[in-house]
C-alpha positions, 0 to 999 in steps of 0.5 A: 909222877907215880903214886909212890914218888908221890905219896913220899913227896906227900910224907916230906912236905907234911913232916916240914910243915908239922915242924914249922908250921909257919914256914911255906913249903913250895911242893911240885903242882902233882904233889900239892894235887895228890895232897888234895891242895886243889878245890874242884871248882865245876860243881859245887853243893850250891850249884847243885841247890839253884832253880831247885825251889819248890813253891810253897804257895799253891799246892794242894789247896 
């Protein structure tokens, strides 16, 4: 899809879910994507944290 089809298709799923927020609204897997429903899973912050320990013992003495 492009950007256009898909920021409207974006506007029409926002504006049924601030109406009924309890109602699930099924969006095509491109526009749900766009929406930034999809947490990118191949490097987190915590990732990025491990064996990255600094000794605190040991230093300077």
């Amino acid at each position: 899809m492009e950007k256009k089809h898909l920021a409207a298709a974006a506007r029409a799923v926002d504006v049924q879910a601030s109406e009924n927020p309890s109602l699930g609204i099924p969006a095509d897997p491109e526009v749900a994507d766009f929406m930034g429903a999809f947490e990118e899973t191949a490097v987190s912050l915590d990732d990025l944290d491990d064996g990255h320990e600094v000794e605190e013992s040991g230093h300077g003495a």
